[in-house]
N, C-alpha and C positions, 0 to 999 in steps of 0.2 A: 504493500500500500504506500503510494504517495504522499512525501509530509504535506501539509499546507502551505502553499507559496502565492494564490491571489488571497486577496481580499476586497469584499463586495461592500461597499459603506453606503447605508441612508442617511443622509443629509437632508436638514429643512430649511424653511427661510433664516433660521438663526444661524447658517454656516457653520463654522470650526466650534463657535461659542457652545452651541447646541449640543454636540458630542459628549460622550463620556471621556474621560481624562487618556484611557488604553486608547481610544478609537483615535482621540485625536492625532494622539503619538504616530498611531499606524499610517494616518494621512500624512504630517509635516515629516516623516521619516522615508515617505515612498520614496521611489528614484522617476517612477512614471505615473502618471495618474490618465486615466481613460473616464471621458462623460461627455456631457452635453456642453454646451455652452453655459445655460442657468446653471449646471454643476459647478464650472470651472471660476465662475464668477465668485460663485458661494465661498468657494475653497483658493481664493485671490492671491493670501498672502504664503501659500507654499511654494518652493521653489523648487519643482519637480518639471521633469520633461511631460508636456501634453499633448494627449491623442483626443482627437474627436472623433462622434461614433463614424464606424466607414459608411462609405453607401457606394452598393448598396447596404444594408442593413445586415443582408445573408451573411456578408464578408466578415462581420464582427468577429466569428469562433475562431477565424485563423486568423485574426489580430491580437484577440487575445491570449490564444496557444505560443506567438510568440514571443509573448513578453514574459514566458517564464525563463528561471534563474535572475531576476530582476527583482527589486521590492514593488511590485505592482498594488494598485489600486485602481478599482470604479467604484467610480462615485454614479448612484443612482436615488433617487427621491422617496424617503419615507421608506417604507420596509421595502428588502429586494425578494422576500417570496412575496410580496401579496399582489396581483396583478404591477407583476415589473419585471425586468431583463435580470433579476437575479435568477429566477426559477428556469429562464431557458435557456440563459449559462448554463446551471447547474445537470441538466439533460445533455449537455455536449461533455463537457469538463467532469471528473470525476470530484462529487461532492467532498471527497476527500481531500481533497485538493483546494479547496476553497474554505476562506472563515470568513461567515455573513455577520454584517453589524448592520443590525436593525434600528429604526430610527421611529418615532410614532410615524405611522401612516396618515396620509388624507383624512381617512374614513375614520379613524377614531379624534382626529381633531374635528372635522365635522360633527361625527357623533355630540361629542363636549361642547362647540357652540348651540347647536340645537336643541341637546338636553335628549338625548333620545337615547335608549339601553341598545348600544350595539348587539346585542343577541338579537333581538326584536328589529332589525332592518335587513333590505338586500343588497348587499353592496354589489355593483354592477361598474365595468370600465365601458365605456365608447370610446377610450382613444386609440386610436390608430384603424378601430375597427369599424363595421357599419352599425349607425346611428340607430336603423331600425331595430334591432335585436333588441333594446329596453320595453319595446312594446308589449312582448311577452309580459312582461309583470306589472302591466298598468292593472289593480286590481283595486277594489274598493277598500280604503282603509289602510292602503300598504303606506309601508315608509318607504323610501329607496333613497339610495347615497348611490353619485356617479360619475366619475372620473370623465371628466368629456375631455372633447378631441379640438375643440377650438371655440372662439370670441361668439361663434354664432350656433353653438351646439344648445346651449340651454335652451333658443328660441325655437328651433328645430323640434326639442322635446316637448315643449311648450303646445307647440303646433299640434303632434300629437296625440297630449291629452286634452285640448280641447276637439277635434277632429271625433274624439270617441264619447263623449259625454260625461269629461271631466276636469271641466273650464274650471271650476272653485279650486283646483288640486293647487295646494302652496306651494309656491316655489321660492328654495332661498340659494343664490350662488355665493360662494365663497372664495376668496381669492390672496394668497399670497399668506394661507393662514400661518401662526406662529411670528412674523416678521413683522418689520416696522410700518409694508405697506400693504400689513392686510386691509384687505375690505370686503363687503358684503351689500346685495341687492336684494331684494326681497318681493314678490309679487305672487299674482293669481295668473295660472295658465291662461287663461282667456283672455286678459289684460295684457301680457307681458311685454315690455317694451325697452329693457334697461341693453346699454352696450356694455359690457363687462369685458376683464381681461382673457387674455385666450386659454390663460393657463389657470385651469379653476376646477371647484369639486362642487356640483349639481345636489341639493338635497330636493326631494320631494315627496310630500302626505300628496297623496291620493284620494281625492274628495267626489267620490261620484252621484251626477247629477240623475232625479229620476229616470231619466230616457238611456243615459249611459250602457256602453257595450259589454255585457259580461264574457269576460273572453277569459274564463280556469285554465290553469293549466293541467286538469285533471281532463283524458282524451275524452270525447264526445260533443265538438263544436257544433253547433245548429248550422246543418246545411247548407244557410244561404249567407255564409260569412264569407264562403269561397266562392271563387268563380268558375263555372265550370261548362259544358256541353251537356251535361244531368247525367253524365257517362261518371259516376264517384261511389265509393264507400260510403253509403250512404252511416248518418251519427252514428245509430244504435247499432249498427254493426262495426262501424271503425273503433268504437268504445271498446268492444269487445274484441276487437282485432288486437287492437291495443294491448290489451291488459294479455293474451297471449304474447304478443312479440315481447312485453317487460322493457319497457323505457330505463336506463340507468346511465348514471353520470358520465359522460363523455364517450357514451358506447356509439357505433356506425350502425347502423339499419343500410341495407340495399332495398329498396323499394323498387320490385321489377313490376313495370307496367304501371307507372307513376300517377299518369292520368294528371287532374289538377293537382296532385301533389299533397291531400287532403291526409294521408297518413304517414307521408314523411313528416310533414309540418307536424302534427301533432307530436310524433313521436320527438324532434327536437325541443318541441315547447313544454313537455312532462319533465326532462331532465334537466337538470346544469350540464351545459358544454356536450350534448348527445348529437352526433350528425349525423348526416345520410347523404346518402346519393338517389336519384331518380333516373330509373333509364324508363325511357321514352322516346318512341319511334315519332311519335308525329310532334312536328314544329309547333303547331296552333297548340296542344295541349303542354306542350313545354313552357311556350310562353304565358298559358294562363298558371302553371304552378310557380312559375316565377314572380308570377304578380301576386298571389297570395303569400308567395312566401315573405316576400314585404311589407305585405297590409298586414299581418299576423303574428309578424317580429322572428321569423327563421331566415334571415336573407343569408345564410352560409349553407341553405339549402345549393347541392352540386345536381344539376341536369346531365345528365349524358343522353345524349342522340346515339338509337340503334334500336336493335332487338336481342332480346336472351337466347342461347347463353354467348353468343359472339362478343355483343357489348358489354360481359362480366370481364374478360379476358383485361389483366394486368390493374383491378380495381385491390384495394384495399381490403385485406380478409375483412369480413363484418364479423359482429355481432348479434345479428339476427335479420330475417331476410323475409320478406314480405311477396307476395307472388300474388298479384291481384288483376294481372292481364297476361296475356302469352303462355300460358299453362302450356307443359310436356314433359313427358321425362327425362328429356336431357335439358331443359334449364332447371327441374327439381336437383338431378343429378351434379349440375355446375352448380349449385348451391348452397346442396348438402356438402358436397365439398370441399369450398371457400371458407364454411362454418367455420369459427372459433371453437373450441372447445366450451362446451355450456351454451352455446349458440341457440336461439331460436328462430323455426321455419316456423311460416305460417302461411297459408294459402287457402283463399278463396274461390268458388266455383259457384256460377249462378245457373248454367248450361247442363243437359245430361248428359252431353258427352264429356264436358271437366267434371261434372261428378262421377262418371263412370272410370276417368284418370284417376282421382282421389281415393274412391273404393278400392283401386287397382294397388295403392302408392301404398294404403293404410293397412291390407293385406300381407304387402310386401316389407313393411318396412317399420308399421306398429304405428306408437301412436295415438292420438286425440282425434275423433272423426265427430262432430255436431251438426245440425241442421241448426239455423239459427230463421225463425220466422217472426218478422214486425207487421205488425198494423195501424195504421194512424188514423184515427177519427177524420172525417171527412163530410162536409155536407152532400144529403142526399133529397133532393128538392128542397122542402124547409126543414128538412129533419135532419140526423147527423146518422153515420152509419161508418162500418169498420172498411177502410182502403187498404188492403193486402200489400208491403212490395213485395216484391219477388224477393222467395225464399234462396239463402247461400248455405250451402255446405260447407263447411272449415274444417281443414285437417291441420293438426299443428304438432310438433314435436320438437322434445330437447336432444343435442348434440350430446353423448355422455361417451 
């Protein structure tokens, strides 16, 4: 095992002052120091060789592979695990190899201005990322803490949660906290109008108005939140599609036969950090699951053009795999095969010949086989009466 030779430092607006006594030492003793611009400012009065970050960005891990046998430092802002380039240092470079100096984060200075028990909020970053992903947890009553991406990101958010029917939600930006040029704005989504600085941390309560969009992120969305061809998984079966595939933190779903994309998105919006892919032969429904996947806060929803099992070929092993168009046994087969281990298939069949493939599979291969049958009250003249959809068969099984 290798001794320790970088060191990761979070640093706040109080610069050198702010550190603990060992951390500072570790700074004013570097030979090179690695950060941003706001880092290097922070950290003024040391007299170390400076790098800033490379770009592209990629290029960082063999910038920083070569500055060992050197007293190296980066300097990064507030804790370098918690949404920061410590943790994906730490994924290249052997953690052994590195000693993190933590500094308060954003979100627990946030926390402390607004009075709110960090257990009880969701801390969430937009920077560098896409904006829409926060949509996911517009929820009534939520707290959220958020690291935005620039001067114009709170208005963005702003936008929104009034867009969804939740104008009263408070908004407070904060900027420059701990230092001598903190400041803070304060407004109603609906309202918002302040220009604030670029480099700032987003709080927002969630105040939803009676018409407001209930969007859980527990799966079974009301069908007409997506846009579609009427070709979908329809709720009460995508619910229960769902809760077979098993939504879990940062797991990959392959979604063959994507359609509007109605159970990829679900399945990213039940987890933290869960993705997918969608392969999909036709362009029109491609671009309609792109669009919901925006309106619905999954925009790291991945599209592939094609058909199964051709367009599985050099994809990422999943985690569980979904089969809701293009049924046969050789894309069951390219499936079951890509599986992780503990993996779950899941596939639907609405046709008697995909269900006479699924009796064929379930036979073969074991197994969970269910009919699943919904009916929706419906007007029938003045009166109300039971509208059948068309029943699915669902085979599903774990990888063991």
């Amino acid at each position: 095992m290798s001794a320790p030779w970088l060191h990761i430092v979070g640093i706040g607006e109080d610069g050198l002052d702010g550190l603990a006594p060992a951390t500072r030492a570790v700074v004013e003793s570097a030979e090179v120091i690695l950060g941003g611009e706001r880092h290097h400012d922070l950290s003024g009065t040391v007299t170390a060789e400076r790098i800033a970050w490379p770009s592209p960005f990629d290029a960082m891990i063999d910038t920083i592979r070569a500055l060992k046998g050197r007293r190296a430092v980066i300097l990064v802002t507030g804790d370098p695990l918690w949404f920061s380039v410590g943790a994906r240092i730490g994924k290249a470079i052997d953690p052994a190899e590195i000693v993190y100096h933590p500094q308060l984060s954003a979100f627990q200075l946030a926390a402390a201005r607004m009075g709110w028990s960090l257990a009880d909020v969701e801390t969430l970053t937009v920077h560098g990322r896409p904006v829409e992903q926060m949509i996911a947890f517009i929820q009534p009553d939520q707290r959220l803490l958020i690291l935005t991406t620039g001067a114009d990101t709170p208005g963005r958010i702003a936008a929104f949660l009034a867009e969804r029917g939740f104008g009263r939600s408070r908004l407070s930006v904060l900027a420059a906290m701990g230092g001598e040029r903190e400041q803070r704005f304060d407004g109603t989504a609906a309202d918002w109008r302040h220009e604030v600085p670029a480099f700032n941390t987003l709080a927002v309560e969630c105040v939803a108005d009676p018409e407001a969009a209930l969007l859980p992120r527990v799966p079974g969305l009301a069908d007409e939140l997506f846009r579609s061809d009427g070709t979908m998984t329809k709720q009460e079966v995508r619910a229960a599609t769902l809760a077979k595939l098993m939504p879990m933190r940062g797991a990959l779903l392959w979604d063959i036969g994507t359609g509007c994309g109605s159970v990829a998105i679900e399945w990213m919006r039940a987890a933290r950090y869960a993705r997918a892919v969608g392969i999909e032969p036709r362009a029109d429904r491609r671009a309609m699951a792109a669009e919901n996947a925006l309106a619905l806060g999954t925009p790291r929803l991945q599209l592939v053009e094609g058909e199964a099992p051709a367009a599985l070929a050099g994809l990422e092993a999943p985690d569980a795999v979904f089969i809701g168009g293009g049924l046969s046994a050789e894309v069951v087969e390219a499936a079951w095969s890509a599986l992780r281990p503990l993996g779950r298939l899941v596939v639907n069949a609405v046709t008697l010949e995909s269900e006479a493939e699924l009796l064929a599979l379930h036979k073969a291969r074991g197994g969970q086989l269910v009919k699943l049958a919904v009916q929706r009250a419906s007007p029938v003249g003045r009166l109300t009466g039971w509208k059948p959809l068309m029943p699915v068969t669902q085979w599903s099984l774990v990888k063991r």
